[in-house]
C-alpha positions in Angstrom: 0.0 0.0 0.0 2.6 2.8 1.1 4.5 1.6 -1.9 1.6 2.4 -4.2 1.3 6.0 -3.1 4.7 6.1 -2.9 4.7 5.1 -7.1 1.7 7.3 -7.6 3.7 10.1 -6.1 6.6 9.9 -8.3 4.4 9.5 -11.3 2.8 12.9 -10.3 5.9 14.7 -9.8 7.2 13.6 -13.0 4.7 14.6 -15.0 4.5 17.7 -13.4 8.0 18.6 -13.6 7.6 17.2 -17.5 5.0 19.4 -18.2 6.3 22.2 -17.1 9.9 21.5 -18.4 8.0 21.1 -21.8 6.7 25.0 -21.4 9.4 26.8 -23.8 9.7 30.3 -22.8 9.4 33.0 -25.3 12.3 34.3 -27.0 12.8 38.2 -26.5 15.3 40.4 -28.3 15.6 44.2 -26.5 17.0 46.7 -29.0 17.7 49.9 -27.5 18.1 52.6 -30.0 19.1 56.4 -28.7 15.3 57.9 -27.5 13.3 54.3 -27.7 13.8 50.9 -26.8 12.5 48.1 -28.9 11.8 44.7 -28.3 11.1 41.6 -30.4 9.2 38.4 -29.3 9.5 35.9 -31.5 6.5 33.6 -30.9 6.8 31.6 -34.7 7.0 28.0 -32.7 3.7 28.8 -31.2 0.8 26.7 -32.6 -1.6 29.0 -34.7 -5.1 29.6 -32.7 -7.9 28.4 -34.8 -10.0 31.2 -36.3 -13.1 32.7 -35.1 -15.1 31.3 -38.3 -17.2 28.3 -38.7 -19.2 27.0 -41.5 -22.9 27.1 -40.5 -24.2 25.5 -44.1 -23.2 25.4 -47.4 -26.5 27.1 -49.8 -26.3 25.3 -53.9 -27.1 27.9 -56.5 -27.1 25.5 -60.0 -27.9 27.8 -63.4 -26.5 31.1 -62.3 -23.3 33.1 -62.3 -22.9 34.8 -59.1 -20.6 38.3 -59.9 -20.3 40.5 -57.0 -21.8 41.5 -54.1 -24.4 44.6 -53.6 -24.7 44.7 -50.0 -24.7 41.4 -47.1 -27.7 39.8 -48.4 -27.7 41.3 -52.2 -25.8 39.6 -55.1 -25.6 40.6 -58.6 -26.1 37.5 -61.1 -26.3 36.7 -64.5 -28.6 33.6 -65.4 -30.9 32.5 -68.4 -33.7 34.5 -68.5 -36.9 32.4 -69.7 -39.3 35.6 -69.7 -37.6 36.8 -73.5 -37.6 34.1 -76.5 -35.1 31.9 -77.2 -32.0 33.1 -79.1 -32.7 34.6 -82.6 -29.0 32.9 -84.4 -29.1 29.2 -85.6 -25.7 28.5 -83.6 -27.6 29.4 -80.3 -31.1 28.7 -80.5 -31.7 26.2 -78.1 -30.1 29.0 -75.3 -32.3 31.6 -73.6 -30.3 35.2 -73.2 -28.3 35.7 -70.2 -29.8 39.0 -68.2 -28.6 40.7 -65.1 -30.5 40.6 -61.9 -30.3 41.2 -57.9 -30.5 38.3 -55.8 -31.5 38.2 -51.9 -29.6 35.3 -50.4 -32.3 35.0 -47.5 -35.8 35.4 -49.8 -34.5 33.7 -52.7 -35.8 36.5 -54.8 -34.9 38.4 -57.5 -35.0 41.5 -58.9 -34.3 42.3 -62.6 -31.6 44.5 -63.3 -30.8 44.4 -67.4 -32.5 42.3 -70.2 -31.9 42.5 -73.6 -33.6 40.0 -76.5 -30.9 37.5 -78.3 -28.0 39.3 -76.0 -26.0 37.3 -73.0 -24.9 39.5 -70.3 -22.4 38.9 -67.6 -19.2 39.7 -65.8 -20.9 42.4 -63.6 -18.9 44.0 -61.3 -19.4 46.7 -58.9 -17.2 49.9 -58.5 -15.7 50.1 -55.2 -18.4 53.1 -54.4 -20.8 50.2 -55.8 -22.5 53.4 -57.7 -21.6 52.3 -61.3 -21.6 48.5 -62.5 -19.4 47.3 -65.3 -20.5 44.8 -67.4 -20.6 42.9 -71.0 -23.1 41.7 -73.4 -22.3 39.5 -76.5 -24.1 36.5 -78.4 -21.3 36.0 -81.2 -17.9 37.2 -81.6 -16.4 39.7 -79.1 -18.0 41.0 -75.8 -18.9 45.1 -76.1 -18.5 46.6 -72.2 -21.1 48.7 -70.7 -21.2 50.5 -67.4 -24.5 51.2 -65.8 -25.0 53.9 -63.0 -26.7 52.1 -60.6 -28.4 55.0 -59.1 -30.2 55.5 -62.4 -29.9 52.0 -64.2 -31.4 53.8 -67.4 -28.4 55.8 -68.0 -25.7 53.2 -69.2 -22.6 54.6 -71.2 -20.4 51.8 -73.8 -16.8 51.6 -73.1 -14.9 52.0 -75.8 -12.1 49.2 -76.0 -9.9 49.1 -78.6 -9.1 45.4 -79.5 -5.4 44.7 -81.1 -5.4 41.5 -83.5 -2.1 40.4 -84.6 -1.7 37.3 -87.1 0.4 34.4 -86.2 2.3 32.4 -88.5 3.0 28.9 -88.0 6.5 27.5 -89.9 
């Protein structure tokens, strides 16, 4: 019996002195400068603490583009739109045109933002003031850039971009 305490003892007071032997003291480097002292703790072997973010659910969207966001619960999409006729050119007729719309995350609603007949739009993206939206339409060939002003959605302006095509020769 005394030699089973005895044994439980010196298990406890190696694992104490263990642990506590394992504890690695911070390294610190003092730099003193004329007028300031500065001093560096390098903590890099410290285990990384796990971040304050969790994953609550995951939410599907299948049949949309999802291009920026308008505000926490707004997105701005680009998705077939089944309200216009199908597309107009042989190469494309079995596709309905892309249009732009807002999308609430929590109603599952949305909101149209630009249509146009035989015309896919995309890309959108906000401006960092999220007042004026870039964004491209095209059905063949290459995309033409528009940017609406999303205070007044009417008022859209082309961009101009000049395209450079150079030919390549294969020998």
């Amino acid at each position: 019996m005394k030699n089973t305490n005895f044994i439980r003892t010196m298990i406890a007071i190696t694992l104490i002195s263990t642990m506590t032997a394992c504890g690695k003291e911070e390294e610190k480097v003092t730099i003193k400068e004329p007028g300031k002292t500065i001093t560096i703790i390098d903590d890099s072997d410290k285990e990384e603490s796990k971040p304050d973010l969790s994953v609550e659910k995951i939410d599907r969207y299948e049949k949309l583009t999802i291009t920026d966001w308008l505000d926490e619960n707004t997105v701005i999409v680009s998705k077939e739109n089944e309200s216009l006729d199908k597309m107009s050119l042989a190469e494309l007729s079995e596709q309905y045109p892309m249009s732009l719309y807002l999308f609430d995350i929590t109603t599952k609603d949305y909101k149209l933002l630009k249509e146009q007949k035989d015309v896919f739009l995309g890309g959108a993206s906000l401006s960092k003031d999220k007042k004026s939206l870039l964004y491209y339409e095209y059905s063949l060939g290459d995309p033409v850039f528009y940017v609406m002003n999303m205070m007044k959605p009417w008022l859209e302006q082309p961009i101009v971009v000049e395209l450079i095509w150079q030919t390549v020769q294969v020998r």
